[in-house]
Backbone bond lengths (Angstrom), bond angles and torsions (degrees), N, CA, C in turn:
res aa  C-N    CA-C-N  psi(-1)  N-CA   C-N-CA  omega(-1)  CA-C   N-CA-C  phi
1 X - - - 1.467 - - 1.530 109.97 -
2 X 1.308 108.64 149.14 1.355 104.56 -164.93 1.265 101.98 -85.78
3 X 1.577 137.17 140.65 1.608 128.51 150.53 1.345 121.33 -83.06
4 X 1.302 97.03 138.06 1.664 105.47 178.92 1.721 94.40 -153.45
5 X 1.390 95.42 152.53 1.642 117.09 171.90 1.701 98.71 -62.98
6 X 1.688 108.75 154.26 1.193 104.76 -178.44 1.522 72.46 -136.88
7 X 1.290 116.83 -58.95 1.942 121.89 -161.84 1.101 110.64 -136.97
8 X 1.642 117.67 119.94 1.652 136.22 175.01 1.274 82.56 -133.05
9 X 1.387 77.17 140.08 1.697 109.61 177.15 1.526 100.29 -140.58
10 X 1.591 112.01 149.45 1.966 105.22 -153.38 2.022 67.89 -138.80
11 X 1.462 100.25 126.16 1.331 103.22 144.61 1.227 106.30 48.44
12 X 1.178 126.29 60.04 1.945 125.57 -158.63 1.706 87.74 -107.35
13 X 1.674 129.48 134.15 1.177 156.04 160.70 1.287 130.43 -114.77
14 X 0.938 116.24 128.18 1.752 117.71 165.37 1.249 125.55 -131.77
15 X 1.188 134.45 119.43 1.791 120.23 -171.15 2.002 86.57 -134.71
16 X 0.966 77.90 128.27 1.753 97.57 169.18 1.769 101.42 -97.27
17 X 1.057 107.11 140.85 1.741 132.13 169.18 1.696 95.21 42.22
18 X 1.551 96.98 79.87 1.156 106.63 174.72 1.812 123.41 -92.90
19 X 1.248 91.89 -9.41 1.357 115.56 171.35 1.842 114.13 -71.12
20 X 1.246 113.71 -42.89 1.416 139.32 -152.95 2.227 92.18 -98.10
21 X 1.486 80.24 -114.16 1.706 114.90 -162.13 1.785 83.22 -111.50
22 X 1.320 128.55 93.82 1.438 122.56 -176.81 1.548 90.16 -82.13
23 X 1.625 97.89 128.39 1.878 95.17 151.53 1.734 102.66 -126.38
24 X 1.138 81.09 146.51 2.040 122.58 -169.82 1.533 108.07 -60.48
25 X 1.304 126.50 17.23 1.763 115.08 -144.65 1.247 104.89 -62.34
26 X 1.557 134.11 30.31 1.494 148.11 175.51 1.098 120.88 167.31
27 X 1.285 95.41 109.23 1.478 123.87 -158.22 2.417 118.75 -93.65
28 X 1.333 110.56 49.63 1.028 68.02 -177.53 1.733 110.36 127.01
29 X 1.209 129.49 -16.24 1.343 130.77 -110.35 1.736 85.98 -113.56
30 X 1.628 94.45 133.78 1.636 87.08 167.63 1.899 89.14 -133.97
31 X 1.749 103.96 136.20 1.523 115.44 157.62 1.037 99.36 -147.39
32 X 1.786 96.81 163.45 0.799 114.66 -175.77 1.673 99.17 -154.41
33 X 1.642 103.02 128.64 1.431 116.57 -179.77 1.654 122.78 -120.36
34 X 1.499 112.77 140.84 1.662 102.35 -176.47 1.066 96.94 -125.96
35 X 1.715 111.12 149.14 1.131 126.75 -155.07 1.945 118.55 -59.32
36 X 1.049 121.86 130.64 1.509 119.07 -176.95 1.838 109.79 112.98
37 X 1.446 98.45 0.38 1.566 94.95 177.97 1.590 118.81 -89.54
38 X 1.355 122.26 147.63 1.432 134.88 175.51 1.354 109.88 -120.50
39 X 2.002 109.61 87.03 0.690 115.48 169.63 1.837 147.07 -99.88
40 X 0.464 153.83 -151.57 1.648 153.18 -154.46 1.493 106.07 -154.08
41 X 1.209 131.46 129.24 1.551 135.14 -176.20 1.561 86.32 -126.79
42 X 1.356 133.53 132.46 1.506 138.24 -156.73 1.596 116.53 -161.37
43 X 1.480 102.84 119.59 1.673 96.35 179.54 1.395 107.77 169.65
44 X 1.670 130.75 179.96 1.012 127.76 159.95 1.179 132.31 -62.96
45 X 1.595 118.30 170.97 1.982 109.17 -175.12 1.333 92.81 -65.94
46 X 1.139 123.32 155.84 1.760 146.04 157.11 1.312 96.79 89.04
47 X 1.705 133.49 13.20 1.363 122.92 -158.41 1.578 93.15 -87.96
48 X 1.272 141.58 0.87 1.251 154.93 157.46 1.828 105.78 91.23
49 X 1.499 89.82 48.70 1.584 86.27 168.58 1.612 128.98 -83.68
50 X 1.758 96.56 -27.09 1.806 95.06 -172.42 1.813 93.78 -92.85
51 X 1.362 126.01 -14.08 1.656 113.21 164.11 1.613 90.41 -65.47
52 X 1.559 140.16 -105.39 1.104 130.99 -158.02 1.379 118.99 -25.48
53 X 1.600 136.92 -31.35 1.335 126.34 148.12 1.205 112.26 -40.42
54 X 1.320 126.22 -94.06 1.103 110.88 -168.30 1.133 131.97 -54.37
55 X 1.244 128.84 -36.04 1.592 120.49 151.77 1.680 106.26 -10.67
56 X 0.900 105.68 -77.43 1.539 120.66 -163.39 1.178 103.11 -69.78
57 X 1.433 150.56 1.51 1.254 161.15 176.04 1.769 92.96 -105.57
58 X 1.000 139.74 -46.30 0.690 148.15 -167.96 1.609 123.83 63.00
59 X 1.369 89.44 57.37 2.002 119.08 171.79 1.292 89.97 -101.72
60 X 1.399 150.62 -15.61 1.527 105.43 164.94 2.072 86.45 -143.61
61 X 1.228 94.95 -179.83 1.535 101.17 172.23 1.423 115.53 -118.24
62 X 1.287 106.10 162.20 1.599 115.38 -148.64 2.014 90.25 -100.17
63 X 1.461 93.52 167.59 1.271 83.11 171.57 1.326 133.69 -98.25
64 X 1.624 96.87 -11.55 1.370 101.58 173.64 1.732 93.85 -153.16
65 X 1.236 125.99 143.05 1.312 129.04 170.39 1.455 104.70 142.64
66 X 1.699 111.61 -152.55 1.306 121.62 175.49 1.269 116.90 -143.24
67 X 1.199 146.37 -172.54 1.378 143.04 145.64 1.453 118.00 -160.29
68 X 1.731 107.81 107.37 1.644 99.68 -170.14 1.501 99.15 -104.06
69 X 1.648 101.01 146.86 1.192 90.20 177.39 1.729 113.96 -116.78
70 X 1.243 126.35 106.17 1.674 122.12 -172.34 1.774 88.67 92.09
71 X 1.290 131.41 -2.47 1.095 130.37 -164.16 1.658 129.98 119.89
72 X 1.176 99.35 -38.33 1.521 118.31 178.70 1.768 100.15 -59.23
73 X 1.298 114.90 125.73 1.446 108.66 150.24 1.237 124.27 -97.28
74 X 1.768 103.96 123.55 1.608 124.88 -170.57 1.505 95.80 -66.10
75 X 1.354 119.13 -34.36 1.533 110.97 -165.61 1.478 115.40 -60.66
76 X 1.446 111.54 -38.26 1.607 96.84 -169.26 1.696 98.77 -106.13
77 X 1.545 120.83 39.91 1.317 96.04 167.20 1.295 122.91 -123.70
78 X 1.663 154.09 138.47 1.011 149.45 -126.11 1.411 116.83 -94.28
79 X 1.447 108.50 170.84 1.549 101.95 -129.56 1.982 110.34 -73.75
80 X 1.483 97.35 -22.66 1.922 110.77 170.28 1.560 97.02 -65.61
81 X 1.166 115.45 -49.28 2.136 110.94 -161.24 1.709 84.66 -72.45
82 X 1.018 147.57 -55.76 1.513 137.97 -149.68 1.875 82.80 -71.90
83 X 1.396 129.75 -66.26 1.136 104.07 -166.70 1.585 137.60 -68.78
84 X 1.454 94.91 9.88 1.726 122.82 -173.73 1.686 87.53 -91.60
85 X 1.179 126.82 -71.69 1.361 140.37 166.24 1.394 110.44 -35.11
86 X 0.868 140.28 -39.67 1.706 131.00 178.42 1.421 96.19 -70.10
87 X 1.838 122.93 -55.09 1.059 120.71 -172.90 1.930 125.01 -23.93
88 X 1.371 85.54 -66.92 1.352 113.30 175.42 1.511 127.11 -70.75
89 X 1.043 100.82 -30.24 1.860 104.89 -169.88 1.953 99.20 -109.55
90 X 1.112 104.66 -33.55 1.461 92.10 -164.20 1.779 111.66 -112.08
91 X 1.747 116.38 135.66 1.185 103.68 171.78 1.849 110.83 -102.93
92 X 1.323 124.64 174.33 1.384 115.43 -177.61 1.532 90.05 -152.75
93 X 1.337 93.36 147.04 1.882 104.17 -173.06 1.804 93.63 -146.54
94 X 1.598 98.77 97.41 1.868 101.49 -179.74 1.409 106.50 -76.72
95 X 1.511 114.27 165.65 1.706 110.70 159.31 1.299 123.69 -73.51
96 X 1.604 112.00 -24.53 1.399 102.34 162.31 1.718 126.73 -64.38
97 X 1.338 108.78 -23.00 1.628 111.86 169.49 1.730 82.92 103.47
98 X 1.293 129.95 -70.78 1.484 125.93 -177.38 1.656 92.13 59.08
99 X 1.162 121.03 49.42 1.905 127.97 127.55 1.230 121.45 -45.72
100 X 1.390 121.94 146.68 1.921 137.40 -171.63 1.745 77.96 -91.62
101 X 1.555 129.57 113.10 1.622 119.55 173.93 1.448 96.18 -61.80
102 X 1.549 127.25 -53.90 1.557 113.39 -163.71 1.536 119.45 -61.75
103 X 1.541 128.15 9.53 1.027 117.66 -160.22 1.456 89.11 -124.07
104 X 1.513 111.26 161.51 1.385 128.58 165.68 1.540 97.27 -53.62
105 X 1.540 94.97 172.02 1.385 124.25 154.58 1.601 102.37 -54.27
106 X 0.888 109.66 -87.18 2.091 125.72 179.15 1.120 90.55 -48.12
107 X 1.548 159.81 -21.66 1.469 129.51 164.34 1.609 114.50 -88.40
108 X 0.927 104.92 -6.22 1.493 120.64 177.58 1.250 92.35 -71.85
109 X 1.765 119.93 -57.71 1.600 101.60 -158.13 1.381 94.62 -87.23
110 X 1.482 145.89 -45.29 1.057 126.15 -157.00 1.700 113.77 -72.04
111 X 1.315 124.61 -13.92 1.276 127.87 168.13 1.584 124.31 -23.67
112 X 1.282 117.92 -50.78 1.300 116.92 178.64 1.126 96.74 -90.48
113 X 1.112 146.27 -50.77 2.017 118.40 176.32 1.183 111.82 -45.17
114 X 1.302 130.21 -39.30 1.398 134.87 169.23 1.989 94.51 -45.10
115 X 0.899 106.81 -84.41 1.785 93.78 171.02 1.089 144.35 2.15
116 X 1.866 78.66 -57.67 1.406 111.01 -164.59 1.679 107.17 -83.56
117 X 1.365 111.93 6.60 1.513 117.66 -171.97 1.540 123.89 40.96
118 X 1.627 110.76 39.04 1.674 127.70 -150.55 1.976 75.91 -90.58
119 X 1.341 119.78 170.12 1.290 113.84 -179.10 2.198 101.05 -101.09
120 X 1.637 104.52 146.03 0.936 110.57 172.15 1.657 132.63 -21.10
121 X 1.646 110.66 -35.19 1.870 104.97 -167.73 1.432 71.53 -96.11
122 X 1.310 161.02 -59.78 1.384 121.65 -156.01 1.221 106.18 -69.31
123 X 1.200 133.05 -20.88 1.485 120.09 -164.82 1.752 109.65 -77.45
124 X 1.130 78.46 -12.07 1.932 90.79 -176.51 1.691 106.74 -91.85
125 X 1.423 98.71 -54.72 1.593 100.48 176.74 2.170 100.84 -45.36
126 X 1.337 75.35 -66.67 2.204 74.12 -162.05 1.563 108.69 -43.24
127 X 1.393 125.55 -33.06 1.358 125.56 -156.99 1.974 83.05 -79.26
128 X 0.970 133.31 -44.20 1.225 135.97 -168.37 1.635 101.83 -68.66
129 X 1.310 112.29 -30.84 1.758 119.33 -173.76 2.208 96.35 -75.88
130 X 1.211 99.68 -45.63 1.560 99.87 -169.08 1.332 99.22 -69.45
131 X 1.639 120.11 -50.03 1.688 96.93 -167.78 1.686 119.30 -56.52
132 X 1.617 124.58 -34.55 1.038 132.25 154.38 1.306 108.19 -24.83
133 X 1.539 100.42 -57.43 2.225 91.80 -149.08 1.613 83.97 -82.34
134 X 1.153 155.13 -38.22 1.466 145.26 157.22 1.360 132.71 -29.66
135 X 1.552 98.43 -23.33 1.583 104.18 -161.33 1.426 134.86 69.49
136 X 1.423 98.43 38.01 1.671 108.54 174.47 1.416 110.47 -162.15
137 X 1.724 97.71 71.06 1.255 103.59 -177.91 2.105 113.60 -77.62
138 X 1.099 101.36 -14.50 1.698 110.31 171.57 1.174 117.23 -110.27
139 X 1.719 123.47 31.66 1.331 129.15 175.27 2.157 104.40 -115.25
140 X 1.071 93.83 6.88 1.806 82.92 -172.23 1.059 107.64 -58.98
141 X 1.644 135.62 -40.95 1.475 141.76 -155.99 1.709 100.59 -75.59
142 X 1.392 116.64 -34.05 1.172 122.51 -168.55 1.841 110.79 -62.51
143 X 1.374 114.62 140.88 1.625 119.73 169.49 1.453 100.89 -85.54
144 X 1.639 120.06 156.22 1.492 134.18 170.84 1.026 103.30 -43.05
145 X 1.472 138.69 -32.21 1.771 118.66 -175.94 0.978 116.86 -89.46
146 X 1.902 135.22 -3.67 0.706 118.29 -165.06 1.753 94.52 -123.28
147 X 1.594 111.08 36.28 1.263 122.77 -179.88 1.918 100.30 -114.16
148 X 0.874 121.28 175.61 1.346 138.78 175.63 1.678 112.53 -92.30
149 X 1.371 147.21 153.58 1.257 123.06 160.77 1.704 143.82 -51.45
150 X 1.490 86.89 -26.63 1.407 87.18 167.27 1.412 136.28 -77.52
151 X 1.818 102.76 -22.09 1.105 127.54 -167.90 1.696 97.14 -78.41
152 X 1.354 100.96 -44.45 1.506 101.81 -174.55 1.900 94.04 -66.39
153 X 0.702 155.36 -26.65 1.834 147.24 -146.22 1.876 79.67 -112.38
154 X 1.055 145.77 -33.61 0.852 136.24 -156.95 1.753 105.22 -88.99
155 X 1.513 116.15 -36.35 1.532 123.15 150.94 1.343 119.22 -63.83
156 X 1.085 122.19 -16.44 1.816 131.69 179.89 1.443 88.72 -78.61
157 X 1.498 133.49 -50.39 1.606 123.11 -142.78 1.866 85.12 -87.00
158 X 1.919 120.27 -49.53 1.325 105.47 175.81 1.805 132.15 -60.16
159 X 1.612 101.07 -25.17 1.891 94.47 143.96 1.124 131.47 -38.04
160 X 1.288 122.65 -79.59 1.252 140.48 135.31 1.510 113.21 38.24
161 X 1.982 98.17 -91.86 1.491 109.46 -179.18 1.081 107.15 -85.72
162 X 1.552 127.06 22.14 1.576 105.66 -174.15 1.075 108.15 -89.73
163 X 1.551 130.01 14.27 1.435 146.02 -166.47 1.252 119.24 -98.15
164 X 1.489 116.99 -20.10 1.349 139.65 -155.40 1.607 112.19 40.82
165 X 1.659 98.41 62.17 1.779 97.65 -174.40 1.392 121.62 -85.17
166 X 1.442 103.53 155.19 1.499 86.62 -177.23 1.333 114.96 -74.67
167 X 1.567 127.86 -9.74 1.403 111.63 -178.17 1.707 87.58 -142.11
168 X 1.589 112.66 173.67 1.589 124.45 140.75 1.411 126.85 -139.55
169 X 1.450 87.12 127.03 1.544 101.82 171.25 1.384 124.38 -104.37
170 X 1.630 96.87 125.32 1.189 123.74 -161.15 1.552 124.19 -103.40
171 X 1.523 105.07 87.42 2.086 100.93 -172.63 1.643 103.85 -88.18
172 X 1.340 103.39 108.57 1.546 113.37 157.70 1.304 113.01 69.80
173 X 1.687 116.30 16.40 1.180 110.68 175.90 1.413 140.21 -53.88
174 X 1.470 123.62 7.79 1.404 135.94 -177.67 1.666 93.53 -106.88
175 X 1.102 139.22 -34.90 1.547 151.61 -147.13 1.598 95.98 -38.60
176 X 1.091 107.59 -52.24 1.826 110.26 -145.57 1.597 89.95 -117.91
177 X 1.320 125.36 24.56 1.471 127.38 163.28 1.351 141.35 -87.38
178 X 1.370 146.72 130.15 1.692 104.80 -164.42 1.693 95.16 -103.71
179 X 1.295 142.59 142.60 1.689 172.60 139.13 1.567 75.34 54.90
180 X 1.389 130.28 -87.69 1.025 166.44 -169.44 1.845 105.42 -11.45
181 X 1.799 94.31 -76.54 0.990 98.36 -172.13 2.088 125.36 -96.74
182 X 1.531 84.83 18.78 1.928 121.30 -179.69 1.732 75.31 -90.21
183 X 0.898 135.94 -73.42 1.540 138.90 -147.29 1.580 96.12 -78.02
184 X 0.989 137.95 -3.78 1.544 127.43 173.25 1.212 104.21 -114.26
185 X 1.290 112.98 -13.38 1.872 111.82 -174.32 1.270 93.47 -77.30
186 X 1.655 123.68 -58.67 1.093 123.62 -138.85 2.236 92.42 -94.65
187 X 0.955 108.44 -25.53 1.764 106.26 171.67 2.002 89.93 -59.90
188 X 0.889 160.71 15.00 1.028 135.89 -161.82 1.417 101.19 -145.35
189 X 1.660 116.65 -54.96 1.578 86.90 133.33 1.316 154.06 -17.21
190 X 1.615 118.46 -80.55 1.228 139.35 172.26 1.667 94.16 -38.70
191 X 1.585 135.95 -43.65 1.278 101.52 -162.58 1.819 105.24 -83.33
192 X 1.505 107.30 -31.36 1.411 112.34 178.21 1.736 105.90 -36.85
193 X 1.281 107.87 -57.71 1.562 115.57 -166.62 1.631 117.66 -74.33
194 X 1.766 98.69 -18.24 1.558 97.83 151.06 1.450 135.89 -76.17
195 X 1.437 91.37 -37.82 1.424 98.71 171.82 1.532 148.36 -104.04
196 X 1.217 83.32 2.50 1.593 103.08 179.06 1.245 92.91 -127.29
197 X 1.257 150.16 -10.87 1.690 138.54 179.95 1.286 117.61 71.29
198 X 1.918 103.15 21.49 1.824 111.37 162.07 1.039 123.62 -50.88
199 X 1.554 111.32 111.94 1.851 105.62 169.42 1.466 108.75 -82.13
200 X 1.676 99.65 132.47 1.417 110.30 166.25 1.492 111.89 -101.19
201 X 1.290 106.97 -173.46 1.721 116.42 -163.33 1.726 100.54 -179.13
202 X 1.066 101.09 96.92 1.680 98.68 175.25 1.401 119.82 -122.28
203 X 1.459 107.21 137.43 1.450 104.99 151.08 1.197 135.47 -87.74
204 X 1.379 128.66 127.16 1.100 108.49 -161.14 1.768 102.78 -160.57
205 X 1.374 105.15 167.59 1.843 114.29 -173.35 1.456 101.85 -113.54
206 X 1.589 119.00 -8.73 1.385 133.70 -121.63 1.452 101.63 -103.16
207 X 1.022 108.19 105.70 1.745 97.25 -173.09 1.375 113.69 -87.77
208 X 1.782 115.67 -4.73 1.671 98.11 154.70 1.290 115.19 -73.53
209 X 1.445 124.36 -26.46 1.405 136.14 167.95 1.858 118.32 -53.76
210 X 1.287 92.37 -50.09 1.652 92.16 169.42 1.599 117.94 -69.31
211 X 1.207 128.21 -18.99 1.218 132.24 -163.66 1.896 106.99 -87.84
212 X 1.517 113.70 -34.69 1.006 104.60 153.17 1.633 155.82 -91.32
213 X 1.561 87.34 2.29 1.695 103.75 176.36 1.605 111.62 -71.90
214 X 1.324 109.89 123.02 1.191 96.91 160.50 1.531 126.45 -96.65
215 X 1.021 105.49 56.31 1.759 112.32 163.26 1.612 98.72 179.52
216 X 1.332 132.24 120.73 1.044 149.12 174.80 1.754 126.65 -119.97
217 X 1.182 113.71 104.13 1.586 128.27 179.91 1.489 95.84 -106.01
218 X 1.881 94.88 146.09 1.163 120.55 -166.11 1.874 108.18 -119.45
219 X 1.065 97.22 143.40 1.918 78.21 171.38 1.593 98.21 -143.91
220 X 0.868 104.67 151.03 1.580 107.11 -171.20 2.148 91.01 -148.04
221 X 1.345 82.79 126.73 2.101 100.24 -167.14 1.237 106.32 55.98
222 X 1.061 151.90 37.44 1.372 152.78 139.05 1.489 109.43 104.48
223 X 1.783 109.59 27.72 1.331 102.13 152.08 1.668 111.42 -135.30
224 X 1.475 109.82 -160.62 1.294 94.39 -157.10 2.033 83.53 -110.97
225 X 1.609 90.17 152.30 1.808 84.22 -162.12 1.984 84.86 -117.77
226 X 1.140 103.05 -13.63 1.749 84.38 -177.12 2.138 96.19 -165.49
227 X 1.567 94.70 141.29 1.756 79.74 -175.35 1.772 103.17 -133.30
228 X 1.338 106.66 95.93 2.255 93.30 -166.35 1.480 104.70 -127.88
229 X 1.307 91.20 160.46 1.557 84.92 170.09 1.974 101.78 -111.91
230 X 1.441 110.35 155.51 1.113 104.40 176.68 1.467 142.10 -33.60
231 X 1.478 120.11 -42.17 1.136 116.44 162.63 1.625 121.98 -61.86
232 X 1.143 118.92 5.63 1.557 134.76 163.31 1.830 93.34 108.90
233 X 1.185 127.51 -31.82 1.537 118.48 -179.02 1.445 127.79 -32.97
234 X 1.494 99.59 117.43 1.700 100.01 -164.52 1.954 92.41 -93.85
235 X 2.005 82.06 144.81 1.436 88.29 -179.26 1.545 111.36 -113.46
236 X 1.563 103.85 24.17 1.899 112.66 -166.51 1.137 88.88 -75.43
């Protein structure tokens, strides 16, 4: 498999109410990820894991640092090209799921190709390719309420790739799952990122979630306090 940079981040900061009572919710932070990794974002609440997501999603800006993504730095580019650029480069899978309720399953995913101004028969072919690789190839017609939670997170993750992104970042996507449907979300992952060389990136509390990352960084006050992969290989 080929290596290539997907996400460097140089000296990444965030301080909210810096004027006031400044807090630090990223302290500092340098990563760096290559494409095909399944990683683990790990720590206590406020340890500033879903700010450093988005940092790196580039939903908010840092106060001091960088973040290139494939090379490009998201930080200094303006505010239409960064959201043109997420379009295309970045996927995001919340714990709330954040489904369109009036829309199908299949309008859910084809929505951002619709964006993406991709033409109608692919948009139909791929949306038909993801519910497959999801496992709900007879759920497109169905609306989010009339899905299950997993079912709904499981159309959130084929949104997601319907972008052809180079990465997804994933906040707490097991959170609101019960054993069951945590273990089918995340087997379905794991095969995407085997077989297609999807980089993941999660935040997460989730220790079925931690159990399958193989590389897990920790940050505790908004820096990173330890970064390994199970066989003990340090990736600092």
């Amino acid at each position: 498999m080929e290596t290539r940079t997907v996400i460097d981040a140089h000296n990444l900061s965030k301080v909210y109410n810096p004027d006031s009572i400044p807090v630090n919710a990223v302290n500092e932070v340098h990563l760096h990820l290559e494409r095909g990794e399944f990683t683990s974002l790990v720590g206590p609440s406020g340890s500033g894991k879903t700010t450093l997501l988005n940092l790196i999603g580039g939903l908010d800006q840092p106060t001091t640092g960088k973040v290139l993504i494939n090379g490009t730095d998201i930080t200094a580019m303006a505010p239409n090209a960064l959201i043109d650029f997420r379009l295309h480069n970045i996927g995001f899978v919340f714990q709330a799921f954040n489904l369109i309720p009036v829309l199908t399953a299949s309008e859910n995913i084809e929505f951002i190709m619709l964006l993406q101004k991709i033409p109608k028969a692919e948009r139909t072919r791929r949306v038909r390719e993801l519910l497959e690789a999801v496992g709900l190839p007879d759920k497109g017609d169905a609306r989010p309420a009339q899905l299950s939670g997993g079912q709904q997170q499981r159309v959130a993750v084929a949104r997601a790739l319907a972008s052809k992104p180079q990465f997804i970042l994933a906040d707490e996507p097991t959170a609101n799952l019960d054993s069951h449907s945590a273990a089918t979300l995340l087997d379905i992952m794991e095969k995407l990122n085997r077989e297609e060389h999807m980089t993941f990136l999660f935040s997460t509390h989730d220790q079925r979630v931690i159990d399958r990352a193989r590389r897990v960084i920790t940050l505790v006050d908004g820096r990173i306090s330890s970064d390994t992969a199970p066989a003990g290989l340090s990736h600092a």
